[in-house]
C-alpha positions, 0 to 999 in steps of 0.5 A: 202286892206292888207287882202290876198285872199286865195288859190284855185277857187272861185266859192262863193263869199260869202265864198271866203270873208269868208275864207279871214277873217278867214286866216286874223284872224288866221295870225294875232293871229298866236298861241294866240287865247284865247279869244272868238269872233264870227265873220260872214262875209257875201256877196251878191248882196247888199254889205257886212254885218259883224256881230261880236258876242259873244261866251258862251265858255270863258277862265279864265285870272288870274292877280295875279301871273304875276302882282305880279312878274312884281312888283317884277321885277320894281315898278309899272310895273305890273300896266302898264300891268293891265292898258293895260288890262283894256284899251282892252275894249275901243271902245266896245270891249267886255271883262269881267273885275272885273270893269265890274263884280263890277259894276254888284255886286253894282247894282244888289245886294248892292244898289249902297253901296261899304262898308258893313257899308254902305250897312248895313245902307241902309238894315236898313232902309228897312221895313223888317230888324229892325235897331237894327240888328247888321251887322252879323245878317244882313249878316246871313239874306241877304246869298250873297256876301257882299261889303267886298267879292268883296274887298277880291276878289281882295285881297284889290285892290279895285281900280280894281272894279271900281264900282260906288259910292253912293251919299255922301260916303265920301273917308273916308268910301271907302276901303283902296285900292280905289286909283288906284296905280301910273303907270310907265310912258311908257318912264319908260316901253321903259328904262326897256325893253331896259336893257338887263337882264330884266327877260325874262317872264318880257320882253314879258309880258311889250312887248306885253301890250305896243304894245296893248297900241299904238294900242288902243291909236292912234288917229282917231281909225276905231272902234270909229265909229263903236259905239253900236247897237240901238234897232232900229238896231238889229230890221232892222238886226234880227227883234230883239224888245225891248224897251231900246234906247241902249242895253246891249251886253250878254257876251264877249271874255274872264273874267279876275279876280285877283285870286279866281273867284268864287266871282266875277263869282257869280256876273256875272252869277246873271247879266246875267240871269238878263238880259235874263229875262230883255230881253233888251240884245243882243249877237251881239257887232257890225254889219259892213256894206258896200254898192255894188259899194261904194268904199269908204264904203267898204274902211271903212269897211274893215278898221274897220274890221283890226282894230278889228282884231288886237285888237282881237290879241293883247288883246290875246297876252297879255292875253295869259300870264294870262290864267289859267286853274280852 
């Protein structure tokens, strides 16, 4: 099924199984593996169980200085590689982006309010803070990141956060950079990759986001029927309880922010003591099964298995050109 078996005896199955998907693994990341993905393969009499989880020891991805030089470099081109980044974690595919570290800000801290004002208006009306508390007293109360600190995160890109919007704040409340800039078409990426004194950090960078793109895009994915666990799942595999129908996935492969950090890390950090107190939470992204005697379902598996596998590896390539050491 293109998975090579490795080299010497068999002698457990259990671990030849294991060793195949790490030499798969590594073949397929070859240097770049920066990204953090727990994989356990496990094999007896009832089939093959593939547990995929996520790792507590993650790398930094900073956006700013390639983005910025890809823009430089042609218009917009810099957006496609940001789209491509982005689309890394469709299918479930775990990554911290400053969307998700957005999201986390908006609801744990600003109420689902994405402008200060606004979040000033709701404080008000809260029995503890008086409406005639100007905005600074009202920031001196409440000593966290506000909705304009997750802004300045991402320097005025706000479209970058992707959080949601309360009901009724009109376009003309959000901050100026809401709008998700124009992304070059991939007709326009091919012309410019197909010039040849296109810059060299350029050229690899453009590459390696178009070929994550065809990867994610293709049609009748294998991780698309993978889905995320149930409740009910994570109790029939590791005698988990919890009481939400679908649970929240603690933790992921990398954290991508734009430049400075800390912002956004902050908020990452409060979600995810949120969620161990919560309870409702699992580090475990998918579990892979596959029956003894079922070759069609060990056909899925395996192929389902691949796929993520190579999204592991592209998103690492990629990724790879941002990684930054803090």
């Amino acid at each position: 099924m293109g998975v090579p078996l490795p080299s010497g005896r068999f002698t457990d199955p259990g671990k030849t199984v294991a060793s195949q998907w790490q030499a798969y693994i590594a073949g397929q990341c070859g240097q770049h593996n920066d990204l953090a993905l727990d994989l356990e393969v496990c094999t007896d009499e009832t089939g093959l169980r593939v547990v995929v989880s996520t790792s507590s020891n993650l790398n930094v991805f900073r956006l700013k200085p390639v983005i910025e030089q890809l823009n430089a470099v042609s218009k917009g081109m810099g957006w496609f590689v940001v789209d491509a980044i982005y689309a890394i974690e469709k299918h479930g595919y775990p990554l911290y982006l400053p969307s998700t570290m957005g999201d986390y800000a908006c609801y744990l801290w600003h109420q689902g309010c994405t402008t200060d004002k606004e979040f000033a208006r709701e404080l008000r009306h809260q029995q503890d803070n008086p409406k005639r508390w100007s905005l600074e007293k009202l920031k001196e109360h409440h000593d966290q990141p506000w909705p304009s600190d997750l802004d300045a995160a991402v320097e005025g890109h706000t479209w970058l956060l992707k959080r949601y919007y309360h009901d009724g704040v009109r376009e003309s409340q959000r901050a100026p950079g809401w709008r998700k800039p124009a992304i070059p078409s991939r007709a326009e990426v091919l012309a410019l990759l197909g010039k040849r004194d296109v810059d060299p950090l350029a050229r690899a960078v453009l590459k390696a986001a178009d070929d994550l793109l065809v990867e994610v895009e293709c049609e009748a994915h294998p991780l698309a029927d993978v889905g995320g666990l149930s409740s009910e799942e994570l109790q029939a595999e590791f005698g988990w309880h919890g009481d939400e129908e679908n649970v929240d996935i603690l933790g992921a492969t990398g954290i991508v922010v734009w430049d400075d950090p800390d912002t956004l890390l902050e908020a990452l950090e409060h979600w995810e003591e949120y969620q161990m107190q919560g309870g409702d939470a699992t580090t475990t992204v998918m579990v892979i099964r596959a029956k003894a005697g079922s070759d069609q379902q060990m056909a899925t598996t395996v192929n389902q298995l691949k796929a993520l596998v190579r999204r592991h590896a592209l998103a690492s390539r990629l990724l790879s050109f941002f990684k930054k050491e803090y």
